[in-house]
N, C-alpha and C positions, 0 to 999 in steps of 0.2 A: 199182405202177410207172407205171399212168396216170397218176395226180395227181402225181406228181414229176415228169413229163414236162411237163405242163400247169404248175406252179409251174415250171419252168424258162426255159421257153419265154414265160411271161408277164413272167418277170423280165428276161432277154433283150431283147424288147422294147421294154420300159419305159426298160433302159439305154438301147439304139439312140437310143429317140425325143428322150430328154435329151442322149445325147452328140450329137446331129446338131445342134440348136439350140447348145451351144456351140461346136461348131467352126463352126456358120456363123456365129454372132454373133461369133469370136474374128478374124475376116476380114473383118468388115463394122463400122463405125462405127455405131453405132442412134440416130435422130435421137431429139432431146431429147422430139419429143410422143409418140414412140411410148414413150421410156421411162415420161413421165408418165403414158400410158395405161395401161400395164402396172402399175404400183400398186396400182389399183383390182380387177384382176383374182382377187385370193383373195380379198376381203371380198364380191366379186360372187358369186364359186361357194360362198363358205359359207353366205351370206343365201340363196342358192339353196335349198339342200340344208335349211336349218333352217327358216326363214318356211312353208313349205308344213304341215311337220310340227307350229308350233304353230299357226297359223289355220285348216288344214283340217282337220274331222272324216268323213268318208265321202266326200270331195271338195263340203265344202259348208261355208263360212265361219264359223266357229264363235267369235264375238267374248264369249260368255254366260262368265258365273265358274264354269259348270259345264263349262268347256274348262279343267282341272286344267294341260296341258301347258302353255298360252300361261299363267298362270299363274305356274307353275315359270319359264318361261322370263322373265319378267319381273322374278324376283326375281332368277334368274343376271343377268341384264341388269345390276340395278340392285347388284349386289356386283359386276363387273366394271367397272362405271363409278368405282367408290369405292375399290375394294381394287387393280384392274390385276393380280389374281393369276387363274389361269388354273384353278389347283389349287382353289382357295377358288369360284370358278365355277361349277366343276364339281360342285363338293361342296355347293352354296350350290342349284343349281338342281333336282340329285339329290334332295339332301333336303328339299328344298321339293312335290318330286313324288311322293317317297315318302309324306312328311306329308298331302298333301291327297287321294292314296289309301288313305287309310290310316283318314284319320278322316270321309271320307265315301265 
């Protein structure tokens, strides 16, 4: 019953916090830079969340071809550059990470 309470409540929320930004943005006109600013804001928190996990190994920079992730991630890189499929990415960078744990 707790953790339904808890998924409830965090859902809850999550709606609040998004419906409060569109009704005050549906009242408010948003100047043109801050639109442009805002663009940039999801590719900033995903390079967040991912750059750490392939460069850091223990919290210590790991640039050597024996960092398999940064690796992996290079190849998803380089089939999302080519392909624009998200699916093939995914599956491109997986398997490239399974592949070089696999054979060393």
């Amino acid at each position: 019953m707790e953790v339904w309470l808890t998924l409830l409540a965090g859902g809850l929320v999550t709606f609040a916090t998004r419906l409060s930004f569109i009704q005050l943005f549906e009242k408010f006109e948003i100047p043109s830079g801050l639109k442009r600013a805002l663009r940039f804001v999801p590719p900033a928190v995903l390079a967040a969340i991912i750059f750490p996990e392939l460069l850091l190994r223990e919290g210590v920079l790991a640039l050597e071809t024996s960092n398999f992730r940064l690796l992996a991630g290079l190849v998803a890189a380089l089939v999302a550059w080519r392909t624009r499929s998200v699916v093939l990415t995914i599956a491109a960078g997986m398997g490239a990470l399974y592949l070089l744990q696999g054979l060393f």
